[in-house]
Chimera marker file (.cmm) of the C-alpha trace (Angstrom):
<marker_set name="trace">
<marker id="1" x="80.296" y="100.340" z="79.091" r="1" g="1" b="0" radius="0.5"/>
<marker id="2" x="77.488" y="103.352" z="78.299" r="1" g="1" b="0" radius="0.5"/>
<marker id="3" x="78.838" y="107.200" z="78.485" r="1" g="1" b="0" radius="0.5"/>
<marker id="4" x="77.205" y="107.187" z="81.753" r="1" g="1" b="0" radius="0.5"/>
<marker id="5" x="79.648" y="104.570" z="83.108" r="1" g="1" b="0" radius="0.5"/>
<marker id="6" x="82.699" y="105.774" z="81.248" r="1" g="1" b="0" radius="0.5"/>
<marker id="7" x="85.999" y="106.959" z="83.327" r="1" g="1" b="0" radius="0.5"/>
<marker id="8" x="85.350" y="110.629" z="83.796" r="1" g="1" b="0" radius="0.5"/>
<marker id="9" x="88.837" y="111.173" z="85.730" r="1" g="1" b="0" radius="0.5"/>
<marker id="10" x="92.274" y="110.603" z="84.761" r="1" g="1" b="0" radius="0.5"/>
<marker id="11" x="95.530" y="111.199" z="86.933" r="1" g="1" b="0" radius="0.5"/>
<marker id="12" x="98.817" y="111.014" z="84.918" r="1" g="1" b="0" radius="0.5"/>
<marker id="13" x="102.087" y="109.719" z="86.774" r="1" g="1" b="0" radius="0.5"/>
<marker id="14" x="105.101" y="109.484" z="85.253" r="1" g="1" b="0" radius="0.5"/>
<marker id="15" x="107.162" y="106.338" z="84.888" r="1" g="1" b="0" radius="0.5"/>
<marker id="16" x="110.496" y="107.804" z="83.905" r="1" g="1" b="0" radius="0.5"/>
<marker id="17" x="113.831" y="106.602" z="85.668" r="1" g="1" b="0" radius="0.5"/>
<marker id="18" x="114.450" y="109.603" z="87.605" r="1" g="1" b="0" radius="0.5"/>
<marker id="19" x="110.137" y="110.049" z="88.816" r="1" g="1" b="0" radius="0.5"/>
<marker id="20" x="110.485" y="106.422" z="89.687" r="1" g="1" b="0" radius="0.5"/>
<marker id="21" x="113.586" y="106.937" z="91.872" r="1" g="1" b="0" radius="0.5"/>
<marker id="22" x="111.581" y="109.973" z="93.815" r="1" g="1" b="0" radius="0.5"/>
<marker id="23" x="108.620" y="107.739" z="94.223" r="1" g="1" b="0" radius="0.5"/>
<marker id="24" x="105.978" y="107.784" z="91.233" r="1" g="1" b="0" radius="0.5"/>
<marker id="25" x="105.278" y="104.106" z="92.236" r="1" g="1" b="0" radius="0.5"/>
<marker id="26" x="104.407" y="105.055" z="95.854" r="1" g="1" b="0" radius="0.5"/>
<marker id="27" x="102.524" y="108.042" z="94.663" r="1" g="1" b="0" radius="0.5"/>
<marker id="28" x="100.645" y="105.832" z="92.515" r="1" g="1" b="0" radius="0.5"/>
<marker id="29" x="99.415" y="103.687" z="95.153" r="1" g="1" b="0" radius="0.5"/>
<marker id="30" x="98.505" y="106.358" z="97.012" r="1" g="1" b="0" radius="0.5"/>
<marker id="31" x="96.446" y="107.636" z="94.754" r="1" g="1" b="0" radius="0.5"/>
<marker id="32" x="94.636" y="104.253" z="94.142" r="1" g="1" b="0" radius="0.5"/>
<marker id="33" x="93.765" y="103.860" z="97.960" r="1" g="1" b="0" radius="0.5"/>
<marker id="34" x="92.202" y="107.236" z="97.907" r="1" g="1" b="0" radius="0.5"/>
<marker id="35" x="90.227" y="106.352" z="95.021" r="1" g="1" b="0" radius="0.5"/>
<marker id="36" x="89.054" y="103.184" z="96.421" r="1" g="1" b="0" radius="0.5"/>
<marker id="37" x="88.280" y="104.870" z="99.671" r="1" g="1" b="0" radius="0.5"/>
<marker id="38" x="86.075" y="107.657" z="97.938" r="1" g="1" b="0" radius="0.5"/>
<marker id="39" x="84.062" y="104.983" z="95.992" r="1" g="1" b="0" radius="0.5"/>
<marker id="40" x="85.752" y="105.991" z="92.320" r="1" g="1" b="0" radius="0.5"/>
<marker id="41" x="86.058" y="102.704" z="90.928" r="1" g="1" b="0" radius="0.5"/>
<marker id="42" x="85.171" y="103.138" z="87.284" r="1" g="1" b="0" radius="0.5"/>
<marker id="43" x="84.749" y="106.754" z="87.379" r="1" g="1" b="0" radius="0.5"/>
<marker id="44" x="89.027" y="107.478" z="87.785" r="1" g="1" b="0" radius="0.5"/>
<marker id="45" x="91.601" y="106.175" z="86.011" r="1" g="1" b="0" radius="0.5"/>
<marker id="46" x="95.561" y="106.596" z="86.539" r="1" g="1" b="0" radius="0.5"/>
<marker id="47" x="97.300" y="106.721" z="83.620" r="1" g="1" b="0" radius="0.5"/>
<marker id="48" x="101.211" y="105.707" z="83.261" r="1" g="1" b="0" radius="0.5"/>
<marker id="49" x="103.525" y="108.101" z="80.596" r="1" g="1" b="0" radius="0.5"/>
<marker id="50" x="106.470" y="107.382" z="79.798" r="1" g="1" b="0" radius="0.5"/>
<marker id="51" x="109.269" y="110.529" z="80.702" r="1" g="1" b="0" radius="0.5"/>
<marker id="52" x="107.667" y="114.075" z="81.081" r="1" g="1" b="0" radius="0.5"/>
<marker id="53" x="110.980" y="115.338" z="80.438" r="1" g="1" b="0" radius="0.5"/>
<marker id="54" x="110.611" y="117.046" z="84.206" r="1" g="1" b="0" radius="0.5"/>
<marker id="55" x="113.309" y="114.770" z="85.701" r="1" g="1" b="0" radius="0.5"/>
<marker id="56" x="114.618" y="117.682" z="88.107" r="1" g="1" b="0" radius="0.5"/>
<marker id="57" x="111.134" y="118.012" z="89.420" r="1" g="1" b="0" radius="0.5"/>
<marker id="58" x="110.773" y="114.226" z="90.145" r="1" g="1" b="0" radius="0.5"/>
<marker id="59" x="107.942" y="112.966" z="90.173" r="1" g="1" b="0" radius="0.5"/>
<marker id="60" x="106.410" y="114.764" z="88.125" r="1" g="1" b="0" radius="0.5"/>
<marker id="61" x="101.627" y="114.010" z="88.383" r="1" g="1" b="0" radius="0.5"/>
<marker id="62" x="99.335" y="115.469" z="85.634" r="1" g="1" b="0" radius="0.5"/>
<marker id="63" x="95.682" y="116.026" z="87.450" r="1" g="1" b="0" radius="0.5"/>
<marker id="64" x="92.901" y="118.028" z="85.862" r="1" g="1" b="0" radius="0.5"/>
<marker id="65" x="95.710" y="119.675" z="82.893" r="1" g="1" b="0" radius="0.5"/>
<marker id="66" x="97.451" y="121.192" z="86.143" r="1" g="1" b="0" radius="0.5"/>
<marker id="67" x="101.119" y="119.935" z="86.446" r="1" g="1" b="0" radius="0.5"/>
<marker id="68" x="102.329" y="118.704" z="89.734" r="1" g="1" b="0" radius="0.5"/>
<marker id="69" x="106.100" y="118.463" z="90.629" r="1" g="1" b="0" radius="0.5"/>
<marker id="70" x="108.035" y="117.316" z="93.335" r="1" g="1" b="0" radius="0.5"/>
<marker id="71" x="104.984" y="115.346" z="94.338" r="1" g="1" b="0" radius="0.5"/>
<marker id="72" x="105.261" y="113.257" z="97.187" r="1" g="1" b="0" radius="0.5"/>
<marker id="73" x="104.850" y="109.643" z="97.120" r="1" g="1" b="0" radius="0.5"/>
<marker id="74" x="102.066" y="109.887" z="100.371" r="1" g="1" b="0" radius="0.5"/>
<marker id="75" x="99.991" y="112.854" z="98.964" r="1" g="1" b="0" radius="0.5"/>
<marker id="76" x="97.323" y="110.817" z="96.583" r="1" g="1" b="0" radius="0.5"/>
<marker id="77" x="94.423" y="111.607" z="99.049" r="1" g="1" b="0" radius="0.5"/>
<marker id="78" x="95.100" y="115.254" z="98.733" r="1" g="1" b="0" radius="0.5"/>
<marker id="79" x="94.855" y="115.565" z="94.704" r="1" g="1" b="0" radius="0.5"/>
<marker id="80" x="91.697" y="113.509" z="95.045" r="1" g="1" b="0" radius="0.5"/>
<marker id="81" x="90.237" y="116.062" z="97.175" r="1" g="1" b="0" radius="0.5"/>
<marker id="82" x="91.255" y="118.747" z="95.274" r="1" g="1" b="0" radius="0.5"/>
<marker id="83" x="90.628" y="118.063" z="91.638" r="1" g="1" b="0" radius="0.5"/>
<marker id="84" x="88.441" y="114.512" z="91.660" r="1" g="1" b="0" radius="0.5"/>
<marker id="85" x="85.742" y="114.876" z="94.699" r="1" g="1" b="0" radius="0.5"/>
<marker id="86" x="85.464" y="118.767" z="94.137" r="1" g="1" b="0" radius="0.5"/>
<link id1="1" id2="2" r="1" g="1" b="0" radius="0.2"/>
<link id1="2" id2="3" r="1" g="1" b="0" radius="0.2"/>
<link id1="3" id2="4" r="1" g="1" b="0" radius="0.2"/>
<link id1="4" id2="5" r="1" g="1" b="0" radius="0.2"/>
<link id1="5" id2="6" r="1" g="1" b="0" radius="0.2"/>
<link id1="6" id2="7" r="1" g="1" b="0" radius="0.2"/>
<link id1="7" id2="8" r="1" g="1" b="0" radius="0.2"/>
<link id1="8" id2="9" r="1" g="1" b="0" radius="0.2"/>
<link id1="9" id2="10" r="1" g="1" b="0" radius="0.2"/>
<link id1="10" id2="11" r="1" g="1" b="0" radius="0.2"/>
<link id1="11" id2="12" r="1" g="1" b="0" radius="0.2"/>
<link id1="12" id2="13" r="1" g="1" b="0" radius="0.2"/>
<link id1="13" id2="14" r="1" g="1" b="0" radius="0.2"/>
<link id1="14" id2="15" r="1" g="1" b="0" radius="0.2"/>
<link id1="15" id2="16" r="1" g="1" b="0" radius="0.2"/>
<link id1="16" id2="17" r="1" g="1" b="0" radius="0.2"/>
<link id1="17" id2="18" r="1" g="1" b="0" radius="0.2"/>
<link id1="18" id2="19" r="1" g="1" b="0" radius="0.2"/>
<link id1="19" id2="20" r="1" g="1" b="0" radius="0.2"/>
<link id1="20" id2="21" r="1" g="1" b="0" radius="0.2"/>
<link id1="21" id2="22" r="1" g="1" b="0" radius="0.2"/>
<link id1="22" id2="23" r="1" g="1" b="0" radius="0.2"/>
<link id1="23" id2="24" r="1" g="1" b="0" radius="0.2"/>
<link id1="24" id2="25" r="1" g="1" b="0" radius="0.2"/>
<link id1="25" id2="26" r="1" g="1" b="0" radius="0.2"/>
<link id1="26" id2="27" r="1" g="1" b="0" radius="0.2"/>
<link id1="27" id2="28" r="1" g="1" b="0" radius="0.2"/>
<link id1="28" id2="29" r="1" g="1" b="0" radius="0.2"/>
<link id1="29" id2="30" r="1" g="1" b="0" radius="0.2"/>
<link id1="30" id2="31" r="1" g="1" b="0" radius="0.2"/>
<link id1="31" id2="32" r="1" g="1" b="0" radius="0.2"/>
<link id1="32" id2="33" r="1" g="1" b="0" radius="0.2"/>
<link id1="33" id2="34" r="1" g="1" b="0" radius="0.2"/>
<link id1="34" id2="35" r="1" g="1" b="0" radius="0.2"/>
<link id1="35" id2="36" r="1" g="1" b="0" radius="0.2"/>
<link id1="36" id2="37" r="1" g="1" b="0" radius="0.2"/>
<link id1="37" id2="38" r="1" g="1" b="0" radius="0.2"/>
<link id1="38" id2="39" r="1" g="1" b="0" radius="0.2"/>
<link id1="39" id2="40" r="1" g="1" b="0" radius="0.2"/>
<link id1="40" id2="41" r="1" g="1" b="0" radius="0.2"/>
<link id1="41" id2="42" r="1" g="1" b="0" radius="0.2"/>
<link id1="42" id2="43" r="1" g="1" b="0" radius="0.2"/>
<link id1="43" id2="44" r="1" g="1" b="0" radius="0.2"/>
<link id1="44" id2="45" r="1" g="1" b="0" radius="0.2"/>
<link id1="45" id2="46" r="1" g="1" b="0" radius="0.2"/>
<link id1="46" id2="47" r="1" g="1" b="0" radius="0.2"/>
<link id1="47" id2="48" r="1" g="1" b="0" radius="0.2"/>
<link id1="48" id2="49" r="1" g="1" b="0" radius="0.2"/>
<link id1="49" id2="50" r="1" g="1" b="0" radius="0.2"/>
<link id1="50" id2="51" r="1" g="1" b="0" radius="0.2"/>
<link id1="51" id2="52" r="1" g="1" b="0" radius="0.2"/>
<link id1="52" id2="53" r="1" g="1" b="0" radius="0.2"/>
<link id1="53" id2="54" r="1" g="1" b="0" radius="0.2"/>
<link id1="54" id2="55" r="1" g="1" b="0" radius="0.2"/>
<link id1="55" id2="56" r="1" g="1" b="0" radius="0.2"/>
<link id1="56" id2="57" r="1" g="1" b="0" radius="0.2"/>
<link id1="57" id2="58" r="1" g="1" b="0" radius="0.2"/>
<link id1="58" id2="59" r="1" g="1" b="0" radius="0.2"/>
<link id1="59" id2="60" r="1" g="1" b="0" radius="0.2"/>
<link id1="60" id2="61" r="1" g="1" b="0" radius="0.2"/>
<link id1="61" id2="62" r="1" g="1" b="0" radius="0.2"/>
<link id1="62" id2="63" r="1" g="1" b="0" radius="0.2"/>
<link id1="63" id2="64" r="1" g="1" b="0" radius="0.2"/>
<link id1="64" id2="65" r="1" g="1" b="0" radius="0.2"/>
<link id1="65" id2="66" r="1" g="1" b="0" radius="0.2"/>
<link id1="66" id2="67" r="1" g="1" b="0" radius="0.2"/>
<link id1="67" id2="68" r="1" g="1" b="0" radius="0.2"/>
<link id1="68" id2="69" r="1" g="1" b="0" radius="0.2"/>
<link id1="69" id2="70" r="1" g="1" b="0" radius="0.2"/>
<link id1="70" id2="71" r="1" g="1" b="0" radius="0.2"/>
<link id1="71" id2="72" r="1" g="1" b="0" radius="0.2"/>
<link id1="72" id2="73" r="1" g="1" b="0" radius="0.2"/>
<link id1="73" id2="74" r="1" g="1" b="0" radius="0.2"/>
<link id1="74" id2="75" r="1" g="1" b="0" radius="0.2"/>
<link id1="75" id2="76" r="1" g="1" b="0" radius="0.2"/>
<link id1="76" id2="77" r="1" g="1" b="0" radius="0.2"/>
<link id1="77" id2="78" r="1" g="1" b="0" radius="0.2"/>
<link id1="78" id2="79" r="1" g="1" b="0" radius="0.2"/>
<link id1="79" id2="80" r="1" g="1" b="0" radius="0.2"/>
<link id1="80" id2="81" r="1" g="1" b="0" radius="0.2"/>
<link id1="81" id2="82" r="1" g="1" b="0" radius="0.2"/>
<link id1="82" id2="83" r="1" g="1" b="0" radius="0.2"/>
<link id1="83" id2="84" r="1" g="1" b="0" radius="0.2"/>
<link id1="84" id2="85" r="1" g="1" b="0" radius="0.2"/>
<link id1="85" id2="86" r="1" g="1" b="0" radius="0.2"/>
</marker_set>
């Protein structure tokens, strides 16, 4: 893969028990469909961490070094707008 064709966008979710309880997993696939629908293949990549330590403010998405909490599981297409497609 040349620089040109490297990932240029990362999403972080986390994995931890309590984020997967609120929904990380839907939130993930949400995210993915709005990718696919704006044509990012190869140019975004979500990333899963292991506990942010954030359980209280399940679940807990890293976009663009902005913190997200209390995410919900349906919103993907709305952090693509705002931090990938801008």
């Amino acid at each position: 893969m040349s620089k040109k064709d490297a990932v240029k966008h990362f999403a972080f979710v986390c994995n931890g028990k309590s984020c997967k309880k609120c929904g990380s997993k839907e939130l993930e696939k949400s995210l993915s469909q709005a990718a696919k629908k704006h044509d990012l293949k190869g140019k975004f990549k979500i990333i899963k961490t292991k506990c942010t330590g954030r359980c209280k403010e399940s679940p807990v998405l890293i976009v663009k070094d902005n913190w997200h909490v209390k995410v919900k599981p349906d919103e993907g297409e709305k952090y693509i707008q705002k931090y990938i497609l801008k």
